[in-house]
Every structure is written in structure tokens, then in C-alpha cells.
PAZAPA-4460 file (N, C-alpha, C; in steps of 0.05 Angstrom, whole numbers, plus 32768, in hexadecimal, padded with zeros to 4 digits):
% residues 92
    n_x    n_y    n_z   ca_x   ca_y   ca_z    c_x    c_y    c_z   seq   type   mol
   7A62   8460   7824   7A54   8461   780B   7A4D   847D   7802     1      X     A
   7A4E   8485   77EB   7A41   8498   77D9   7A2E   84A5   77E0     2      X     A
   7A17   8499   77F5   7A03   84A2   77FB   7A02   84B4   781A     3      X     A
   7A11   84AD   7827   7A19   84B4   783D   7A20   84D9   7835     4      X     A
   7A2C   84DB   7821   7A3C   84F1   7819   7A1E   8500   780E     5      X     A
   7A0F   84FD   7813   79F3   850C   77FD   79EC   8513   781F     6      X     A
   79F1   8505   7831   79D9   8517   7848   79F2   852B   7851     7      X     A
   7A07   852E   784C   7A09   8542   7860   7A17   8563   784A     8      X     A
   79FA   8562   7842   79F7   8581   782B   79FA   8598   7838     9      X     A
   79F8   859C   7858   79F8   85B0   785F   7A17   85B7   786A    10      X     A
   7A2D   85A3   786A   7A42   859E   7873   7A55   85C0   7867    11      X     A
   7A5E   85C8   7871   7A6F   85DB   786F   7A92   85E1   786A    12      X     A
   7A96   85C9   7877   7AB6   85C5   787C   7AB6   85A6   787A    13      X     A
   7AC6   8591   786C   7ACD   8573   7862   7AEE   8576   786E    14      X     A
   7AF0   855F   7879   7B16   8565   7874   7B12   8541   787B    15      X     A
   7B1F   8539   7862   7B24   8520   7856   7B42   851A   7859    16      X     A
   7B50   8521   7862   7B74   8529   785E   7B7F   8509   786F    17      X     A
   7B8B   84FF   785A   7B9A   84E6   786B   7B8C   84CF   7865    18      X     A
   7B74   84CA   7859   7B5C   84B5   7858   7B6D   8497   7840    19      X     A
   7B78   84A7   7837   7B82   848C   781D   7B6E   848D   7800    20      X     A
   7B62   84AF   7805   7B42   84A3   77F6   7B4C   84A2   77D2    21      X     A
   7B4C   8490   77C3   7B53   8492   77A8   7B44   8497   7792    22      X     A
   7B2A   849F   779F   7B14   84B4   7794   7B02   84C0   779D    23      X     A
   7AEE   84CB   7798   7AE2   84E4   77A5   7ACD   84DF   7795    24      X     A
   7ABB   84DD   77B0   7A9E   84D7   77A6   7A92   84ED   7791    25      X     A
   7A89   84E6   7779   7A76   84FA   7768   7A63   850C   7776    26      X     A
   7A53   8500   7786   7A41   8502   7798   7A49   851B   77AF    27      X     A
   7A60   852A   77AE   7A6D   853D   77C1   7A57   8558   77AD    28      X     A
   7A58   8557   778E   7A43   8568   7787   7A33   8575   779A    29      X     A
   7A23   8564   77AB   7A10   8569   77B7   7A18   8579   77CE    30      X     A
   7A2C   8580   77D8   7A30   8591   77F5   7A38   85AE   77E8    31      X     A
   7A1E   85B4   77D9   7A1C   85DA   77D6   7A2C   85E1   77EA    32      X     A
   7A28   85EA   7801   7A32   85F4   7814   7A50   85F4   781E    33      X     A
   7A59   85DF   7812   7A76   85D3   781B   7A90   85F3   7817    34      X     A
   7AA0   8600   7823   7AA9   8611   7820   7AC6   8605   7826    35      X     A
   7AD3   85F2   782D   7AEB   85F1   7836   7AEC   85CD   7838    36      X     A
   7AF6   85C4   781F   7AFF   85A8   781F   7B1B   85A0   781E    37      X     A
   7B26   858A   782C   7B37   858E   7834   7B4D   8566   7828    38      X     A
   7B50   8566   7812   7B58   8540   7808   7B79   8549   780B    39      X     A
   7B86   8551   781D   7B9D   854F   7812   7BAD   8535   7824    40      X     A
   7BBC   852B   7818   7BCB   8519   7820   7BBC   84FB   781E    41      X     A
   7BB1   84FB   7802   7BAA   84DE   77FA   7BB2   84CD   77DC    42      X     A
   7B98   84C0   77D4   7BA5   84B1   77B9   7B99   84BE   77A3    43      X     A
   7B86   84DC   77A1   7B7A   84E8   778F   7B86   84E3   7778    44      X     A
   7B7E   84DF   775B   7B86   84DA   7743   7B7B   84F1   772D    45      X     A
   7B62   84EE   7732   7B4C   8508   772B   7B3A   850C   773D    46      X     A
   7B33   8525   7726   7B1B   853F   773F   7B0D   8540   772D    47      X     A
   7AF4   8530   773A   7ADA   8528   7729   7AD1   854A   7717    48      X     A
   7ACA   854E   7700   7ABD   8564   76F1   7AA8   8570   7708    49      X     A
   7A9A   855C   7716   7A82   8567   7726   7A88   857D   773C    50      X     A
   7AA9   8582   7745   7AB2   858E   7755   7AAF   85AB   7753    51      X     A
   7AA5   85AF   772F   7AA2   85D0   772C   7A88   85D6   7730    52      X     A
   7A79   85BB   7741   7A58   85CC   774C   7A5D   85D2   776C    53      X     A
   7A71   85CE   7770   7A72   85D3   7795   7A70   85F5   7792    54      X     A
   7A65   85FB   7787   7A5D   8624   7783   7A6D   8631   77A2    55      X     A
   7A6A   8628   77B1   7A6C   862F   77CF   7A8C   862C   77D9    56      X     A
   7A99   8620   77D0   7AB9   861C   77D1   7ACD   862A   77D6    57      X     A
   7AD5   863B   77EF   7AEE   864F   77F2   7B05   863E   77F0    58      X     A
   7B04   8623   77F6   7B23   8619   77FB   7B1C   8601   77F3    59      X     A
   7B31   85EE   77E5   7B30   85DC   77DE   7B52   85CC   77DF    60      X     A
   7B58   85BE   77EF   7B6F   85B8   77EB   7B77   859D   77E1    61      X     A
   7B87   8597   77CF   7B8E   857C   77C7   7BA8   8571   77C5    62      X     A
   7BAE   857F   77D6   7BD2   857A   77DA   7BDB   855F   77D6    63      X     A
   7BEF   8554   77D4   7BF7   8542   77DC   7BE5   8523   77CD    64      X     A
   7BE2   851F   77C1   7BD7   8519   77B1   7BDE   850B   7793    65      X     A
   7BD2   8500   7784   7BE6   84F6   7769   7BC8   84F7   7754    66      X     A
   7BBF   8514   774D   7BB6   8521   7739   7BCE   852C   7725    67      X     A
   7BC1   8528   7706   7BCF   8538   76FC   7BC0   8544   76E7    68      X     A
   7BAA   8548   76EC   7B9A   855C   76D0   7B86   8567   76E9    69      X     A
   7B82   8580   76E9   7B72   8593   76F1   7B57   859D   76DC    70      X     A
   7B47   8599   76DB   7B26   8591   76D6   7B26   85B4   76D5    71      X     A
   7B1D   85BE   76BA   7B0F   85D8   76B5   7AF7   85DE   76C2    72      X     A
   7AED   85C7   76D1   7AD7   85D2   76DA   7AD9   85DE   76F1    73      X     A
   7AF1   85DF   7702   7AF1   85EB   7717   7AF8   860C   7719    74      X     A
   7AF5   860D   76FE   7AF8   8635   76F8   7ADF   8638   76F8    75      X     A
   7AC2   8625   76FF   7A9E   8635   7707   7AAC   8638   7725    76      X     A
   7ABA   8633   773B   7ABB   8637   7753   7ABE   8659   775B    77      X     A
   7AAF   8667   7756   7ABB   8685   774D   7AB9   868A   7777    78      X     A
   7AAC   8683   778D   7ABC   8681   77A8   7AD1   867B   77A9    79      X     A
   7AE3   8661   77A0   7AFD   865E   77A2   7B16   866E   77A9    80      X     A
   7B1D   866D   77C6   7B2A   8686   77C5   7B4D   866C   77CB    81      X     A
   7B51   8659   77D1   7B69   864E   77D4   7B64   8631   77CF    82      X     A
   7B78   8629   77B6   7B7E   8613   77A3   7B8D   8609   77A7    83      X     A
   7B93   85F6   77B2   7BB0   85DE   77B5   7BB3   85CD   77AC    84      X     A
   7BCC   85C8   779C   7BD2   85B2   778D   7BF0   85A6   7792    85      X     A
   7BF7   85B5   77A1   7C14   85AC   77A7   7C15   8590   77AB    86      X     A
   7C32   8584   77A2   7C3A   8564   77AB   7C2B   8556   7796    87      X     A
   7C1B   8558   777C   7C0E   8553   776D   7C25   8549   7757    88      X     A
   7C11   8540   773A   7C25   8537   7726   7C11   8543   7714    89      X     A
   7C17   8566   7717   7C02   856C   7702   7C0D   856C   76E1    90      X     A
   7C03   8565   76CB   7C15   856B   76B5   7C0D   8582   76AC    91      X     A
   7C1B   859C   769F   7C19   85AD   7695   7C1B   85AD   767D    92      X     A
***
């Protein structure tokens, strides 16, 4: 559940990779601290807007995956130092 994802704010590193997950809790907002998340190789479609409050974010990967619109809000990630989108169906 959703709520589970609110206690662990102090979490630093997520790696979700392989889960089947076909969305992504809103509620990830909440892990300020989160520096290195890791969804690649699931059923991702979209990347909730709320993803450009993870302020704390060096890496984010979403490989593998079946997104195809990338969310402006993830240009507030100004940590962001490595973006993955490979294996995606992004449209340009």
C-alpha cells in the first residue's frame, strides 16, 4: 500500500527493477532523501509530475519500460546527474 511508501522518508537508495510495477506510487514524493531510484525492467506507462519533488535525485533509471511522454517536471531535479530511458516508447 501507498502508505508503507510514506515511512521510509529517510531511504536513500529504492531499486524496484523486475517488480511488474505498472505504476508508481504518488506518495514516493515523500522520500526527500531518495538519491538513486532504480524501476527499470517493468510495466511503467507514466512518471507521476510529483517525481520533480524528489530534490535529492542523482540517478534515476527507467529503462526498459513502456513510457512514452517524459513529465517537465523532472527539469526541478537540478541533483540529477544520470537519466535512463532506454527500451522505452518515448514519442518525440
Amino acid at each position: 500500500p501507498e502508505s508503507h511508501v510514506e515511512g521510509l522518508v529517510q531511504m536513500r537508495s529504492l531499486d524496484l527493477s523486475g517488480n511488474g510495477l505498472v505504476t508508481v506510487p504518488k506518495t514516493f514524493r515523500h522520500m526527500q532523501r531518495l538519491e538513486v531510484l532504480n524501476l527499470r525492467n517493468n510495466h511503467i506507462e507514466m512518471i507521476p509530475l510529483e517525481f520533480g519533488e524528489l530534490v535529492s535525485l542523482r540517478l534515476l533509471d527507467l529503462s526498459g519500460n513502456q513510457i512514452r511522454h517524459v513529465p517537465r517536471s523532472l527539469s526541478c531535479l537540478k541533483q540529477l546527474e544520470q537519466l535512463q530511458f532506454s527500451s522505452n516508447q518515448i514519442e518525440i
